[in-house]
KOLSESE-716901 format. One record per residue (C-alpha): residue in three letters; y, z, x. Coordinates in steps of 0.05 Angstrom, whole numbers, plus 5000, padded with zeros to 4 digits. Layout:
% residues N
{"ALA", {Y, Z, X}}
...
END
This chain:
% residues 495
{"UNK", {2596, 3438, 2505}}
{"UNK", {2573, 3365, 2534}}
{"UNK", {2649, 3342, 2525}}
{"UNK", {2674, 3411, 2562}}
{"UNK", {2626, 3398, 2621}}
{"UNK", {2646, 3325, 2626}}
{"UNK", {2715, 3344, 2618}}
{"UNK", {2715, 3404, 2675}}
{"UNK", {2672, 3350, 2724}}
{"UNK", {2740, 3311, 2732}}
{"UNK", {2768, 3384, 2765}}
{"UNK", {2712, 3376, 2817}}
{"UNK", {2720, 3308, 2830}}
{"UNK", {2798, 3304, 2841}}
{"UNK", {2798, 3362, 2891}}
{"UNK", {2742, 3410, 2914}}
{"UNK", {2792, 3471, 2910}}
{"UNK", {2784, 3482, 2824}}
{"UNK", {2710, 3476, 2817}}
{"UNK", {2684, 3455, 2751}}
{"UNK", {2638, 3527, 2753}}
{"UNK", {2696, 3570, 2773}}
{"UNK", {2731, 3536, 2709}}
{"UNK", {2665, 3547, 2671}}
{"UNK", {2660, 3618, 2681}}
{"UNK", {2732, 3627, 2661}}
{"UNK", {2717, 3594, 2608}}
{"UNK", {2671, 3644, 2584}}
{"UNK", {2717, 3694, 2592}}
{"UNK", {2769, 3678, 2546}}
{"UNK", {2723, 3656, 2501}}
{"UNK", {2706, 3731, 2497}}
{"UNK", {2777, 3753, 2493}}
{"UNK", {2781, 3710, 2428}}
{"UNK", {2725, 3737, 2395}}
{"UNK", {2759, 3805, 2414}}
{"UNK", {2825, 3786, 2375}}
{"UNK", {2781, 3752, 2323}}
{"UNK", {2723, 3790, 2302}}
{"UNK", {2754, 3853, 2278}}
{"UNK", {2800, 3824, 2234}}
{"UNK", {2758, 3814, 2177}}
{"UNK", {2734, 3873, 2184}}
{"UNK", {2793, 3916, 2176}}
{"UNK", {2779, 3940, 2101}}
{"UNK", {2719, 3956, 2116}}
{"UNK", {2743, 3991, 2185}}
{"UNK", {2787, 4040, 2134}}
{"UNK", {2739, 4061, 2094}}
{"UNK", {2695, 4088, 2147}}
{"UNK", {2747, 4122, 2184}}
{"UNK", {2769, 4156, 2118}}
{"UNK", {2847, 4132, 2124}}
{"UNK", {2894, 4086, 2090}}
{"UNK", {2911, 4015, 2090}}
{"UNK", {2975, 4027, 2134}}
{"UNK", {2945, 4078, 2183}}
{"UNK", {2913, 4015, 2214}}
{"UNK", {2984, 3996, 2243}}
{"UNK", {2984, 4052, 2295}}
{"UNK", {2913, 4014, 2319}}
{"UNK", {2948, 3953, 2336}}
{"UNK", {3010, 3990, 2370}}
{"UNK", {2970, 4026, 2412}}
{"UNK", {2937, 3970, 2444}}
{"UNK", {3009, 3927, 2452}}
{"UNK", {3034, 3989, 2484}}
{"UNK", {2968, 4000, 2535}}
{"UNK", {2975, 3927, 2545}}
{"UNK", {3052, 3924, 2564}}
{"UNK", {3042, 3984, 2612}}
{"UNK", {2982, 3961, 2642}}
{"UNK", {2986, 3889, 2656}}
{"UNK", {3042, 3889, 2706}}
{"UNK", {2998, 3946, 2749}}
{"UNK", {2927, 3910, 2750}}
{"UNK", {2965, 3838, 2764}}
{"UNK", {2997, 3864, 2823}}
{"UNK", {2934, 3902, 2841}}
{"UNK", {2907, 3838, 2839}}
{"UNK", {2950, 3791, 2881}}
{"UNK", {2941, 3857, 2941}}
{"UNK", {2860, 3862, 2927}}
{"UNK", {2832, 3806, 2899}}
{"UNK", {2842, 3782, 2830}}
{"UNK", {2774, 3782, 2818}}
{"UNK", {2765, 3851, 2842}}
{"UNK", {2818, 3873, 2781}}
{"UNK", {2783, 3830, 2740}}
{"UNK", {2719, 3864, 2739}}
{"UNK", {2749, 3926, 2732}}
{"UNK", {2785, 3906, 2672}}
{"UNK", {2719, 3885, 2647}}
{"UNK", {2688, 3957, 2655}}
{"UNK", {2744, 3990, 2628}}
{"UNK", {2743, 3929, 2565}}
{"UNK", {2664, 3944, 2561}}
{"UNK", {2672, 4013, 2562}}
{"UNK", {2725, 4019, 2503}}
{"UNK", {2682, 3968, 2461}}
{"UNK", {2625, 4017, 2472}}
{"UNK", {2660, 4070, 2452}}
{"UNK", {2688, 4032, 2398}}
{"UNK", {2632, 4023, 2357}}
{"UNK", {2613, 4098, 2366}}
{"UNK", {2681, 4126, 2338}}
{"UNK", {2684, 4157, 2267}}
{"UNK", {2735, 4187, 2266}}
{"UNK", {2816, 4161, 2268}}
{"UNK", {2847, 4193, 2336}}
{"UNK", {2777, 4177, 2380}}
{"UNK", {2777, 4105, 2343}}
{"UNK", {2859, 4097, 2355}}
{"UNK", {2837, 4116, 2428}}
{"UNK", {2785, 4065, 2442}}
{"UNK", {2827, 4009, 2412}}
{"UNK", {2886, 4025, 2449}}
{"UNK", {2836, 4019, 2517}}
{"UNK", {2804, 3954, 2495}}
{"UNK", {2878, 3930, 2513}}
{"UNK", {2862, 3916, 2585}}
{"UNK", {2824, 3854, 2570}}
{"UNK", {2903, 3826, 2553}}
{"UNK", {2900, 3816, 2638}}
{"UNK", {2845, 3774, 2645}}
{"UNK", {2884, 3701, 2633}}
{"UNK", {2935, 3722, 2678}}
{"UNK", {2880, 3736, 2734}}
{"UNK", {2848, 3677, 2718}}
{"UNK", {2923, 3636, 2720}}
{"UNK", {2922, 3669, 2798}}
{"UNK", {2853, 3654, 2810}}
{"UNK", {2854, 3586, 2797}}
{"UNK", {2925, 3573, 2830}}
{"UNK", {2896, 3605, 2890}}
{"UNK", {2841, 3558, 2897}}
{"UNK", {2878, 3500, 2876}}
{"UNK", {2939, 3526, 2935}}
{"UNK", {2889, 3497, 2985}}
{"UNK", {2887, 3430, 2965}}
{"UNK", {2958, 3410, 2953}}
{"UNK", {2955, 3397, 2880}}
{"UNK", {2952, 3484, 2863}}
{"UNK", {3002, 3466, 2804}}
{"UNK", {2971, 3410, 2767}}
{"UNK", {2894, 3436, 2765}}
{"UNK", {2925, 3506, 2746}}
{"UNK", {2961, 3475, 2674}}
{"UNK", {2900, 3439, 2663}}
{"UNK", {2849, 3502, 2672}}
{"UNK", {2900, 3532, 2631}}
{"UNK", {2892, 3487, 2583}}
{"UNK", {2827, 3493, 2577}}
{"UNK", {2826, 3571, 2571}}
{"UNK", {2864, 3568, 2515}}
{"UNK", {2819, 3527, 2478}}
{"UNK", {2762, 3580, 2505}}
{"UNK", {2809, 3626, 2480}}
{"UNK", {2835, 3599, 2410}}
{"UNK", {2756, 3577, 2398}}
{"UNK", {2740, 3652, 2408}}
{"UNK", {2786, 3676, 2360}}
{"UNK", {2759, 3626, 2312}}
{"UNK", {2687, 3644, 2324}}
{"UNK", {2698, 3718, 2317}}
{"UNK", {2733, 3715, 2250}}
{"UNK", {2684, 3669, 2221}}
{"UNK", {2629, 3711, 2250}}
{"UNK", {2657, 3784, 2232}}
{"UNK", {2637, 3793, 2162}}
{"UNK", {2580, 3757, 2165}}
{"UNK", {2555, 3794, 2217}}
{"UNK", {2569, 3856, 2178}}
{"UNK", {2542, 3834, 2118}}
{"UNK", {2472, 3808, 2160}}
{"UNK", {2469, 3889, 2180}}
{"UNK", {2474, 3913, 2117}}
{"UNK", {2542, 3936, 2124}}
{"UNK", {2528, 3976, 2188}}
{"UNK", {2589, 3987, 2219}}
{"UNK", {2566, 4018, 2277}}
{"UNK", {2506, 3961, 2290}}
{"UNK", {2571, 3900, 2278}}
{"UNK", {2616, 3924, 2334}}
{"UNK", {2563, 3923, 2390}}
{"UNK", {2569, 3855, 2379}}
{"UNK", {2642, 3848, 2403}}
{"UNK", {2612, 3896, 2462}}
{"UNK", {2555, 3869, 2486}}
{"UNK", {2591, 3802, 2496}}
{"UNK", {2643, 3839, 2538}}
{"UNK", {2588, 3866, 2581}}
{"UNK", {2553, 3800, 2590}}
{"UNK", {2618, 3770, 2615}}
{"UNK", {2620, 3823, 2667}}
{"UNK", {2558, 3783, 2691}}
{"UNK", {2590, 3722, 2697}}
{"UNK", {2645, 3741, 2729}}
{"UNK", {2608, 3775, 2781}}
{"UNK", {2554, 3719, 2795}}
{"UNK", {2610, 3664, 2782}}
{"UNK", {2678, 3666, 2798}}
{"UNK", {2702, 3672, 2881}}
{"UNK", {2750, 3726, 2902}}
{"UNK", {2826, 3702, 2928}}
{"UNK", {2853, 3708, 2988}}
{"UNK", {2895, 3761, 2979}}
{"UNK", {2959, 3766, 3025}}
{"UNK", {2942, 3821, 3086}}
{"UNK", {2997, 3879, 3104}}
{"UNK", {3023, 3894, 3036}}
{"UNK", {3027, 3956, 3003}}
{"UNK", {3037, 3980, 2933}}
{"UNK", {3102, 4007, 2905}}
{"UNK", {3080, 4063, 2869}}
{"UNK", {3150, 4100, 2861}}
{"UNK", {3173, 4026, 2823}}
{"UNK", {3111, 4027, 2781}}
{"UNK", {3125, 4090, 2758}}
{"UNK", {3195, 4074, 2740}}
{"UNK", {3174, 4006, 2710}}
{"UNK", {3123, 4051, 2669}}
{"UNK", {3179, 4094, 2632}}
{"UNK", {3225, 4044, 2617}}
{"UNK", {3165, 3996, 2591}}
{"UNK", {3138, 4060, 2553}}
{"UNK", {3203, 4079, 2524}}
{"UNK", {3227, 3999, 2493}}
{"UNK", {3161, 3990, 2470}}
{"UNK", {3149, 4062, 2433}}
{"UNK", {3220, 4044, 2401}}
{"UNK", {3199, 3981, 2380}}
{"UNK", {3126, 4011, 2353}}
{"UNK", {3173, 4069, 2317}}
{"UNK", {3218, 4011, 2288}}
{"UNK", {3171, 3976, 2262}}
{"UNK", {3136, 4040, 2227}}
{"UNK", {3191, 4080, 2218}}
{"UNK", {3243, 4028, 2196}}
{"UNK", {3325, 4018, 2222}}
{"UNK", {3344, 4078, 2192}}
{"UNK", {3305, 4127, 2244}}
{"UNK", {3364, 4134, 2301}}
{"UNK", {3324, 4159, 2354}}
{"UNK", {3285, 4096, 2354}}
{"UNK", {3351, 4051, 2381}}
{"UNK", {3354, 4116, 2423}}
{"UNK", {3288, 4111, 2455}}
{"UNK", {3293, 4035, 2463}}
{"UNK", {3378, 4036, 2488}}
{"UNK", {3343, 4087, 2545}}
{"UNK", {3291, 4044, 2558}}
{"UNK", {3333, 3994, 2568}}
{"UNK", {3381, 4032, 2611}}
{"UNK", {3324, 4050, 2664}}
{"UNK", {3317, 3989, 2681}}
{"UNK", {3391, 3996, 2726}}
{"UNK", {3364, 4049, 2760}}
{"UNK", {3295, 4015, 2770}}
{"UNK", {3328, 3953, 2799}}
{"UNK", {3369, 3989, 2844}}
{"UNK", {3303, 4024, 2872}}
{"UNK", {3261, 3949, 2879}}
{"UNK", {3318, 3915, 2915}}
{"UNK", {3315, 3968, 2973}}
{"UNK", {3234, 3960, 2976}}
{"UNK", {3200, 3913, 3027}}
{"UNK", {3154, 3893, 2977}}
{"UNK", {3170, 3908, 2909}}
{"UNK", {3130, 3924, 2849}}
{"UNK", {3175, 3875, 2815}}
{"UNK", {3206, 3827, 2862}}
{"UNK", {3277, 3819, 2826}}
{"UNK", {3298, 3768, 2873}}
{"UNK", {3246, 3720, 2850}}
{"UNK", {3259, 3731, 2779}}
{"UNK", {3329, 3714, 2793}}
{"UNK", {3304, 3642, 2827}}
{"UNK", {3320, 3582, 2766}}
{"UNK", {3253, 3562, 2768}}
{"UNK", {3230, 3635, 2750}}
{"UNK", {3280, 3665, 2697}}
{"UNK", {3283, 3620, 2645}}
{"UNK", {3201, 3624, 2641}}
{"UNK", {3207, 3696, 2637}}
{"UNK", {3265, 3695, 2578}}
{"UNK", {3224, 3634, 2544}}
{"UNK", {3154, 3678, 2538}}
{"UNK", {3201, 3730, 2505}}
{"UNK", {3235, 3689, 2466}}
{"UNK", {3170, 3650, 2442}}
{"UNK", {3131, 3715, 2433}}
{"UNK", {3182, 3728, 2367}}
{"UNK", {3130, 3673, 2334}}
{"UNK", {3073, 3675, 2368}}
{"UNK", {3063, 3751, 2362}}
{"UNK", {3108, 3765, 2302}}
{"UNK", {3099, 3714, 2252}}
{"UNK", {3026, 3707, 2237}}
{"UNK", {3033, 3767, 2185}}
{"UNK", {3094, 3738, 2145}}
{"UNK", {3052, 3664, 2142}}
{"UNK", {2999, 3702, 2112}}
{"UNK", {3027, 3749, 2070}}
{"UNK", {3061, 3690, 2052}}
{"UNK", {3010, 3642, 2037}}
{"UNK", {2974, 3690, 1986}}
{"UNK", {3041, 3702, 1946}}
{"UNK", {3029, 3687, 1886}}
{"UNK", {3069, 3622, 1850}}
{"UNK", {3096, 3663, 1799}}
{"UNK", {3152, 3690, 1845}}
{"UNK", {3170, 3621, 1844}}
{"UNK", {3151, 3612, 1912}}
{"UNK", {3089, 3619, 1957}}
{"UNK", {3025, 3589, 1954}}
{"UNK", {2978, 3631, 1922}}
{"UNK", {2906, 3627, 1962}}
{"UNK", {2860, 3670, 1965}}
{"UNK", {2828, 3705, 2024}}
{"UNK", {2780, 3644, 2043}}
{"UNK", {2836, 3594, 2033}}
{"UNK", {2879, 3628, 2074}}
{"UNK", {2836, 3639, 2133}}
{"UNK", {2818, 3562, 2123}}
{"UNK", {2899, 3558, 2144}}
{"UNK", {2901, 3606, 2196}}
{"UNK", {2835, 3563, 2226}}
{"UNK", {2882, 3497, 2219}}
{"UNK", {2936, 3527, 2252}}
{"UNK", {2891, 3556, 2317}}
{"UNK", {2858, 3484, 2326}}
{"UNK", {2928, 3451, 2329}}
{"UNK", {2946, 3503, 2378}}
{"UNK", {2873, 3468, 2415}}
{"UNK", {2908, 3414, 2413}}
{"UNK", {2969, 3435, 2430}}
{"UNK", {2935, 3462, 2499}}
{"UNK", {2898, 3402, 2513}}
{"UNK", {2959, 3357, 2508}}
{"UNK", {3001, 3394, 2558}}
{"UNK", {2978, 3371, 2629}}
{"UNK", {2976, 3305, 2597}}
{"UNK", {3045, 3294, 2575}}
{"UNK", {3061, 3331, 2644}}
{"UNK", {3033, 3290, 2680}}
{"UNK", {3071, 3222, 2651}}
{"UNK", {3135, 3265, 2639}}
{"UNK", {3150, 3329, 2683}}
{"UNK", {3119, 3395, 2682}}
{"UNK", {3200, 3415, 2654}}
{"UNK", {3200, 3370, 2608}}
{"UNK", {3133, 3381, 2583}}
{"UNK", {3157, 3455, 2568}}
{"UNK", {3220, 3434, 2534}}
{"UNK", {3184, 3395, 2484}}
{"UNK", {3134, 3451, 2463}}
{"UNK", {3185, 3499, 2456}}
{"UNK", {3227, 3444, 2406}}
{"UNK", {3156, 3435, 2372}}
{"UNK", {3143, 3508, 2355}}
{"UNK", {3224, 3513, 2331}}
{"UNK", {3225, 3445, 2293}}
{"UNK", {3159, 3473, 2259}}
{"UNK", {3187, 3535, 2233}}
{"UNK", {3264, 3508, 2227}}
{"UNK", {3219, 3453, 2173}}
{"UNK", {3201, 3518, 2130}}
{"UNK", {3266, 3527, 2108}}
{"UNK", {3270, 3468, 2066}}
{"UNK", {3195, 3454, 2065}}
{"UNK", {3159, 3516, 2034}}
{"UNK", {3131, 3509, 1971}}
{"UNK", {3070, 3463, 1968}}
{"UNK", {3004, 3479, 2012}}
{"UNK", {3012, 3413, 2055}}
{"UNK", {3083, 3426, 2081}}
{"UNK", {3067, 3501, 2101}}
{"UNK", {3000, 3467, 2132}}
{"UNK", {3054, 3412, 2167}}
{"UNK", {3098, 3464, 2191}}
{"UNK", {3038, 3506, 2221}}
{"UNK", {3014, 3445, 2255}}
{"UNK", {3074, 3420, 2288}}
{"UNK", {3090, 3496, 2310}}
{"UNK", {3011, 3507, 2337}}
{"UNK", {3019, 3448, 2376}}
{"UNK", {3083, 3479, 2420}}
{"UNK", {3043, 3550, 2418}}
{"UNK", {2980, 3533, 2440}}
{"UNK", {3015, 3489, 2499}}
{"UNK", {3060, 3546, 2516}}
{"UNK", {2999, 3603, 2515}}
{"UNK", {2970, 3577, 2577}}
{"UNK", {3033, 3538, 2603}}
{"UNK", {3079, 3595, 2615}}
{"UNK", {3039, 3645, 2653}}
{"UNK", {3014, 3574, 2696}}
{"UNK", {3088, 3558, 2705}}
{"UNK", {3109, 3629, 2731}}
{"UNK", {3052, 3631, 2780}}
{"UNK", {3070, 3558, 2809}}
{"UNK", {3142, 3591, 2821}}
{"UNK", {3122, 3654, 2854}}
{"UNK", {3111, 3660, 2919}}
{"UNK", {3044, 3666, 2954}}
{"UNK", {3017, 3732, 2942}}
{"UNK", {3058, 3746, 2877}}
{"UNK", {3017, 3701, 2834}}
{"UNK", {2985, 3748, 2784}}
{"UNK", {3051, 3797, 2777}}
{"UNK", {3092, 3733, 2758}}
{"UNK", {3039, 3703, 2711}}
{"UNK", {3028, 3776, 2682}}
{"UNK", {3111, 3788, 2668}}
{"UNK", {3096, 3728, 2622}}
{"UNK", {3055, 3772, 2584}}
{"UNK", {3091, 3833, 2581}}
{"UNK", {3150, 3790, 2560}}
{"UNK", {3130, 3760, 2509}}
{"UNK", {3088, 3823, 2488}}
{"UNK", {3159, 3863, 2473}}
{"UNK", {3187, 3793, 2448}}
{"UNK", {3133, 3802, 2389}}
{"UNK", {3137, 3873, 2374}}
{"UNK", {3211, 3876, 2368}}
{"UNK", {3206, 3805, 2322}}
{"UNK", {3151, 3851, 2282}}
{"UNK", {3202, 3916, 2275}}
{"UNK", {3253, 3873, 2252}}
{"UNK", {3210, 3817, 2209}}
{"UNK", {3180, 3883, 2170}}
{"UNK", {3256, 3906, 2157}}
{"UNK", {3279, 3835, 2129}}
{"UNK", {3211, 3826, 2088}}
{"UNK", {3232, 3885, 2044}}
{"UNK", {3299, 3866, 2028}}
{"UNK", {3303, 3843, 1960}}
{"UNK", {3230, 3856, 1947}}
{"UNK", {3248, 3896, 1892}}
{"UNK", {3277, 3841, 1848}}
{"UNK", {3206, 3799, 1856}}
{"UNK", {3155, 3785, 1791}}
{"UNK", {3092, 3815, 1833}}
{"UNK", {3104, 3885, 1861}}
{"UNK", {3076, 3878, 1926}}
{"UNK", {3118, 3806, 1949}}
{"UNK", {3171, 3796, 1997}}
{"UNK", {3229, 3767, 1974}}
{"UNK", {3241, 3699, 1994}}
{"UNK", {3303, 3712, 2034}}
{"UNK", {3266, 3753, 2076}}
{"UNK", {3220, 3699, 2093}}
{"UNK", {3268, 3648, 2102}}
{"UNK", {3306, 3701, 2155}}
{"UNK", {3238, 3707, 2188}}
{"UNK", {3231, 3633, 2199}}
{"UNK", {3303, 3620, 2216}}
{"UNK", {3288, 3677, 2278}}
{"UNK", {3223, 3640, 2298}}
{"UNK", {3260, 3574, 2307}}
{"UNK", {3322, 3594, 2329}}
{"UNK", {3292, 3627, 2387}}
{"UNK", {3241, 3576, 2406}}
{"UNK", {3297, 3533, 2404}}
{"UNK", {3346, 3581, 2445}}
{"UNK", {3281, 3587, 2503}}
{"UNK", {3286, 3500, 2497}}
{"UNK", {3350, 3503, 2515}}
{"UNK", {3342, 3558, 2581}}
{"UNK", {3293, 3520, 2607}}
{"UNK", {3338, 3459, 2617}}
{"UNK", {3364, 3515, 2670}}
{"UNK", {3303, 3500, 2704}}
{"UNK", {3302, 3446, 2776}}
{"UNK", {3277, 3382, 2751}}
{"UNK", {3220, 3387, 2801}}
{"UNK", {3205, 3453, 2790}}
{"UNK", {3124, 3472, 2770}}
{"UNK", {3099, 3403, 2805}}
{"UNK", {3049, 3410, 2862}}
{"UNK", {3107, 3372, 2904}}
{"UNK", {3143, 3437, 2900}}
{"UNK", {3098, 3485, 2928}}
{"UNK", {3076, 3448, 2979}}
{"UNK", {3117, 3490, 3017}}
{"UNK", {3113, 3558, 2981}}
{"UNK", {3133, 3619, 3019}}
{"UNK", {3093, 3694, 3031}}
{"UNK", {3121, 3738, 2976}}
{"UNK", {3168, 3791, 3024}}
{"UNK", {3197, 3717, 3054}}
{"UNK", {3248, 3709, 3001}}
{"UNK", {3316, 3706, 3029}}
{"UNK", {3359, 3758, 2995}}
END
């Protein structure tokens, strides 16, 4: 903690707009969001058996807090950049506080699958936090530069939560005698505290006056988001055979014509189309897609993976503890990976900087291909792919809000999100299809074949590498405080 407070002093000293206790707090925050995505995870055998269901019921947990999370995230950013982002933040804390609660209280499957599905909200908090900071930093010039290095930091908050919750999970559980109820007001109680911080901590934005919300376009935005990512939750349960799941997401897809038609006759849009079309805005947008195929879909195959056994003539073979010793390895390089990125865009170019994480994450999983079958190249790979992801985590939502307009802030940094949000659960549909594949002809019953794995990395790196290539598409200047010196008020836009 002495290096992160010498480390956040340098934000106070270089400009008084991105305080070293504004970063602090924030800090706190998404330290709690990690422990969130970390803590239950060991816990998820245990989480079966005293809900009474099977092994794969737990799969309709998970999609039910992606799909809260798509749906929501757009409406509380843009709430944000016309209230206050801090405003929305707090109330994403209550409603994150309140699921938690009700959380640990849940014994039964449809009042459990209910609270999990709520505890989604807390997804909004970095890209409040992204708008916060920008908006203090807007003041003093340099709005773009603090805001990738505050990013960077709350990813390591972030990525050091996960860490500490799945370390602390089971052992929390096993220090309450196997108390299930007792171990998740753990995962609660911090949610509540944070409330606390926020509220004595972190300053309110200045949101933009005169603007009103587009309720008709977030209601369209709603179905179309509902429908693509219900087909992708169906695909990825029901498998490629189900026609109405390309049904449900083909329709999705198809309201979106309607729903741009509606936004480009708006004064102020829920979803301002004509700065998602601006090159310093689009390829962003495409890359957190793009990248969310790994960074969303592929941490189930590498595990799976890892605990093959050899006899298939491929895998690794670890057991449980080995294999969260890898997953641990692989969040610190993503640490890293975060803490790198301001640096090498400040010497390079914000652009640049971008480009070269996205070529780390695909060079990492392009080296599986031919590098697979001893523990140190998968740990290689891992680390040379964690280094792009945990750059790209905070980068991308810090990038989009540097591009949007005053006022727009949060809505752009919250598309990243939701973008790369569908980009995972379609990679998971589809990942779960190949996996099976050959299975059949494996030694051990329950492996994926090989092929299927090697399709699953050749779609991780191939995309990363497709979003490298998009975001050469992107104004050399673009995401540098020089360019939004002169940012305009979001409705400004020329058509």
């Amino acid at each position: 903690m002495m290096s992160f407070a010498r480390g956040s002093a340098r934000f106070t000293s270089s400009a008084a707009g991105v305080t070293a206790s504004l970063v602090g707090f924030l800090f706190l925050v998404e330290i709690t969001s990690g422990i969130l995505q970390g803590f239950y995870i060991p816990l998820i055998p245990d989480l079966v058996r005293h809900l009474g269901i099977h092994d794969a019921d737990f799969n309709w947990f998970e999609a039910a807090q992606l799909l809260v999370a798509a749906i929501s995230v757009p409406f509380l950013a843009k709430l944000g950049d016309l209230y206050g982002h801090r405003r929305i933040l707090l109330v994403s804390t209550v409603l994150t506080a309140g699921a938690s609660w009700w959380l640990a209280f849940a014994g039964d499957f449809w009042s459990f699958l209910a609270a999990w599905a709520l505890q989604g909200f807390y997804v909004v908090w970095l890209p409040l936090e992204v708008a916060l900071i920008f908006d203090r930093g807007r003041r003093t010039g340099r709005g773009a530069s603090q805001t990738r290095r505050a990013a960077g930091l709350l990813v390591v908050a972030l990525e050091a939560g996960a860490i500490i919750g799945a370390l602390s999970g089971g052992r929390v559980f096993a220090a309450l005698g196997e108390n299930v109820t007792l171990t998740l007001f753990m995962p609660a109680i911090a949610v509540t505290l944070v409330f606390f911080a926020i509220w004595f901590g972190v300053p309110e934005s200045e949101p933009v006056t005169g603007r009103s919300l587009d309720t008709r376009g977030f209601i369209l935005l709603t179905v179309g988001l509902l429908l693509i990512t219900s087909g992708l939750t169906f695909l990825r349960l029901n498998g490629p055979g189900a026609w109405w799941v390309w049904v449900l997401i083909l329709v999705g897809i198809l309201s979106f014509i309607p729903f741009g038609r509606f936004e480009l006759r708006q004064k102020d849009p829920a979803i301002d189309l004509r700065v998602l079309r601006q090159p310093n805005m689009w390829p962003v947008q495409l890359t957190a897609g793009l990248v969310g195929i790994s960074l969303l879909g592929a941490q189930a195959p590498l595990a799976t993976y890892a605990g093959t056994d050899r006899a298939n003539g491929y895998g690794l073979g670890l057991d449980a503890s080995d294999i969260s010793t890898l997953i641990g390895a692989y969040l610190i390089s993503m640490i890293v990976g975060a803490l790198l990125f301001p640096m090498v865009s400040r010497l390079a170019s914000p652009r640049v900087a971008l480009i070269a994480a996205t070529f780390l994450v695909a060079l990492g999983y392009l080296l599986f291909l031919p590098f697979h079958l001893e523990t140190w190249q998968v740990f290689t790979n891992m680390a040379i792919a964690g280094l792009g992801s945990g750059a790209l985590v905070g980068a991308l939502p810090a990038a989009a809000a540097a591009a949007a307009p005053r006022g727009q802030t949060g809505i752009a940094a919250a598309l990243t999100n939701t973008t790369k949000t569908i980009g995972g659960s379609f990679a998971s549909g589809i990942f779960g299809v190949v996996l099976i594949v050959g299975a059949a002809s494996t030694v051990t019953s329950t492996a994926a074949s090989l092929g299927g794995y090697l399709t699953v990395w050749t779609i991780c790196g191939v995309g990363a590498l497709a979003a490298g290539v998009l975001l050469f598409f992107v104004p050399k200047l673009a995401f540098s405080d020089v360019a939004v010196l002169e940012e305009p008020v979001a409705g400004e836009l020329a058509p």
